[in-house]
C-alpha positions as CSV (number, residue, x, y, z in Angstrom):
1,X,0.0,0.0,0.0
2,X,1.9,3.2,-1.0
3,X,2.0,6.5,1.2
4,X,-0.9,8.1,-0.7
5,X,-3.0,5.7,0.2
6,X,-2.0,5.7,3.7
7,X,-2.3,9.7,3.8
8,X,-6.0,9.1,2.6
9,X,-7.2,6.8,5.2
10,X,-5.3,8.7,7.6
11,X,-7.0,11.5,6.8
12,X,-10.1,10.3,6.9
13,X,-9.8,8.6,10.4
14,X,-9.2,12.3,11.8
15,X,-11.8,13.6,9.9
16,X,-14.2,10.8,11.3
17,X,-13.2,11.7,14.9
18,X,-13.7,14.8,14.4
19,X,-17.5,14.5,12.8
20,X,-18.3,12.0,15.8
21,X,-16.9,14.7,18.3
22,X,-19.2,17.4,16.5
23,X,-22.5,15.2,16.3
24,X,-22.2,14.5,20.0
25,X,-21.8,18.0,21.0
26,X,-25.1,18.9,18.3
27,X,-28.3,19.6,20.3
28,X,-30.4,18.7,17.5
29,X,-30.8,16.6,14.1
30,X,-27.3,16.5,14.0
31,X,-27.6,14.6,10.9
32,X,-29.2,17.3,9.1
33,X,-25.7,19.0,8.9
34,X,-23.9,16.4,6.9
35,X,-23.3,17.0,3.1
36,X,-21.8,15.7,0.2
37,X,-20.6,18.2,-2.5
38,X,-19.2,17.0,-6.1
39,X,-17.1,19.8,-8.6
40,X,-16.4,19.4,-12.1
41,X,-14.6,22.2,-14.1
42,X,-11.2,23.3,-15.3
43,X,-8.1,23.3,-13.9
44,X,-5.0,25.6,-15.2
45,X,-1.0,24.5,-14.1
46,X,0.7,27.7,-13.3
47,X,4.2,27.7,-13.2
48,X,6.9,28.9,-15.2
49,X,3.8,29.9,-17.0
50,X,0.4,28.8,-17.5
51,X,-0.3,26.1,-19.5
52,X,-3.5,24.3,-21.0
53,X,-6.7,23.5,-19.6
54,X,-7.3,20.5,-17.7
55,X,-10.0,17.9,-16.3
56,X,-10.6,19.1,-12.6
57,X,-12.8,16.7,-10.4
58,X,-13.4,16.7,-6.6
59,X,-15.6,15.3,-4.1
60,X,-16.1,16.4,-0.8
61,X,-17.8,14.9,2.6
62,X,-18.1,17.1,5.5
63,X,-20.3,18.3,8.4
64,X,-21.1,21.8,9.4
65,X,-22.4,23.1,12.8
66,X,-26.1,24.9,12.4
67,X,-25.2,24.3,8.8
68,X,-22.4,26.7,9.1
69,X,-19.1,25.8,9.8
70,X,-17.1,22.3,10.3
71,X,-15.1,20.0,9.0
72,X,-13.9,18.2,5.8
73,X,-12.7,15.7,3.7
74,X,-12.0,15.2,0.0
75,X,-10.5,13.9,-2.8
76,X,-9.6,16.2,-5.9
77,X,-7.7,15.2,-9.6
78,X,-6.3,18.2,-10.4
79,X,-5.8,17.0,-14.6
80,X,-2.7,16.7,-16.6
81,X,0.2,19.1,-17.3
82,X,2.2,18.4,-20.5
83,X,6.1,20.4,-20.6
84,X,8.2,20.1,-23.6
85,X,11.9,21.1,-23.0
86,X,15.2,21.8,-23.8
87,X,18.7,20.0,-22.2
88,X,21.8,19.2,-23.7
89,X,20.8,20.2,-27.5
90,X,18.2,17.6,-27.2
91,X,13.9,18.7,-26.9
92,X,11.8,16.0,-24.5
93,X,8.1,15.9,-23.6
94,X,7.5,15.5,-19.7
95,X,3.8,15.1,-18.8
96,X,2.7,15.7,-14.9
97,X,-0.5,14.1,-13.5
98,X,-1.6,15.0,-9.9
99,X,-4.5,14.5,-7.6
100,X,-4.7,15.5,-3.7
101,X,-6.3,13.8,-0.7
102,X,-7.9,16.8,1.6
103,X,-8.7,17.6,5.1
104,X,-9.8,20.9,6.1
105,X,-12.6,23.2,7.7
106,X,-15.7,24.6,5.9
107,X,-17.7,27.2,6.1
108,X,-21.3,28.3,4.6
109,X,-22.8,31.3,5.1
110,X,-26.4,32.6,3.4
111,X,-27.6,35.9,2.4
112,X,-30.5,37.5,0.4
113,X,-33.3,34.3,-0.3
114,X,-31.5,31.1,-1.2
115,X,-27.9,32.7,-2.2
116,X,-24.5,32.0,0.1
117,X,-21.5,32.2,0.0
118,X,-18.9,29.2,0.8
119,X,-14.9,28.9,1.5
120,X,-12.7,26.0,2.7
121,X,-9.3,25.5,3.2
122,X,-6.7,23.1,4.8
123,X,-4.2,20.3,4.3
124,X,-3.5,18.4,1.3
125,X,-1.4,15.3,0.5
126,X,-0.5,15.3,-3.0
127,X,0.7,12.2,-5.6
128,X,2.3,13.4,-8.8
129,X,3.7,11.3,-11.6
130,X,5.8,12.6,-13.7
131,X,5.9,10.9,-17.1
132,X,9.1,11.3,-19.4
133,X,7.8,10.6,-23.1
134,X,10.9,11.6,-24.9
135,X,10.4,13.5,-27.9
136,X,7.7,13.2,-30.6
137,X,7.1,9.8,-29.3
138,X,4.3,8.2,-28.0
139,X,6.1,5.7,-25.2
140,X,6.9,6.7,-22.1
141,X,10.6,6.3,-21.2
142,X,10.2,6.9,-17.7
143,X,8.0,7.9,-14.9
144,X,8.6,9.2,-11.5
145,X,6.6,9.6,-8.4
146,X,6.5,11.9,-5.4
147,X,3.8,12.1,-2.9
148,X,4.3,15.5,-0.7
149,X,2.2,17.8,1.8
150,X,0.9,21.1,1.4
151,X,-2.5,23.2,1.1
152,X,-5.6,24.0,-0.6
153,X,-7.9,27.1,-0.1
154,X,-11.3,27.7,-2.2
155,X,-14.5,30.4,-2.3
156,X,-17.6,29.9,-4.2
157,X,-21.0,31.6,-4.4
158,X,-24.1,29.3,-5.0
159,X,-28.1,28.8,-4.7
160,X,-30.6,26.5,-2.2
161,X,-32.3,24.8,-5.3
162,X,-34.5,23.1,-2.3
163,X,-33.6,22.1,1.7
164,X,-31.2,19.6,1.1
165,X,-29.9,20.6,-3.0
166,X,-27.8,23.3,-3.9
167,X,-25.7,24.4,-7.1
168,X,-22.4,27.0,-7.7
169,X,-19.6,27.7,-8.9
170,X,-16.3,28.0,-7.7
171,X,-12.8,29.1,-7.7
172,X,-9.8,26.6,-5.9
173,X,-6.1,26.6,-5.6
174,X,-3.7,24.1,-4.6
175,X,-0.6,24.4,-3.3
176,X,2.0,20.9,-4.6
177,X,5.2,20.2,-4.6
178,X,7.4,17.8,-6.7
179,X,10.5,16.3,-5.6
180,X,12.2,14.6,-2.8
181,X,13.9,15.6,0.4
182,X,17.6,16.1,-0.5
183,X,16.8,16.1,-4.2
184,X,15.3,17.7,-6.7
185,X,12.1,19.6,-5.6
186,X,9.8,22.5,-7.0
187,X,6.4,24.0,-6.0
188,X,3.6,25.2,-8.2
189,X,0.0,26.1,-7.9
190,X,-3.0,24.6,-9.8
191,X,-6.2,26.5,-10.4
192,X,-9.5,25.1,-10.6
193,X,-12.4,27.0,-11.8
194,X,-15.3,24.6,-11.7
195,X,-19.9,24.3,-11.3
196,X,-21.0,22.1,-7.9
197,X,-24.0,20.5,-6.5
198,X,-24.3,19.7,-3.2
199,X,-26.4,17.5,-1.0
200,X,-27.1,17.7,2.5
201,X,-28.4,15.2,4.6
């Protein structure tokens, strides 16, 4: 079992606790504060420079106290990067896949009829592999893997379709970093513009 799946359950044992911890200490329909939320969109590498569009996908379980503030888990893909460069005379492609295991706090606040406004941020443990694919050639010569901490922070504005269904859109960023202790390593952040629906229990 590798350490980003360790990270994940890990996370989700404190996240647990924590929930349990919160229900107790509810004074009524504790259950009712439970939700599910699911984002599809765009996300956009920026590094060096930006580069192209990608899938974004994240899915979120959390719990919020008088439907307002709590905690969180989630899992996020945050697409696929693709780098052509130049080293010793000679032009490769790299291409850089990453997703992120979450665990943060939550927070939900409504104005007007139906509207709020959400934000959410925390920890993150990240997997990135890094494929070399040589130039103009579809075989990859060799990948490499890092898994590595850091953070993830996101706002969104959205609409109480009914009691327990709403819809938004949002705007995420994630802090990664690539590399190893005593090795190579670099940081970049990855923006994710996406639309969400959210259920609530």
């Amino acid at each position: 079992m590798n350490k980003f799946v360790l990270s994940a359950a890990l996370a989700a044992v404190v996240a647990s606790s924590l929930l349990s911890h919160a229900v107790c200490a509810a004074d009524s329909n504790p259950l009712d504060n439970f939700y599910v939320a699911g984002s599809f969109g765009q996300s956009q590498y920026r590094a060096d420079a930006k580069h192209a569009d990608s899938v974004f996908q994240n899915l979120r379980f959390g719990w919020r106290w008088n439907g307002i503030f709590g905690p969180e888990i989630g899992y996020a893909y945050l697409g696929r990067r693709r780098d052509v460069n130049s080293s010793g005379g000679f032009r490769y492609k790299t291409s850089v896949n990453a997703r992120a295991a979450t665990l943060g706090i939550s927070g939900k606040y409504n104005f007007g009829q139906n509207w709020f406004f959400t934000g959410h941020a925390g920890y993150l443990r990240s997997h990135r592999s890094l494929d070399d694919l040589g130039y103009d050639s579809g075989n990859t010569l060799a990948t490499h893997k890092s898994w590595n901490n850091g953070w993830y922070g996101g706002v969104g504005v959205g609409y109480d379709l009914t009691k327990n269904v709403s819809i938004g859109v949002n705007y995420d960023n994630y802090h990664l970093q690539y590399g190893h202790d005593g090795g190579f390593r670099s940081k970049v952040n990855v923006a994710a513009f996406s639309s969400s629906i959210e259920y609530r229990f």
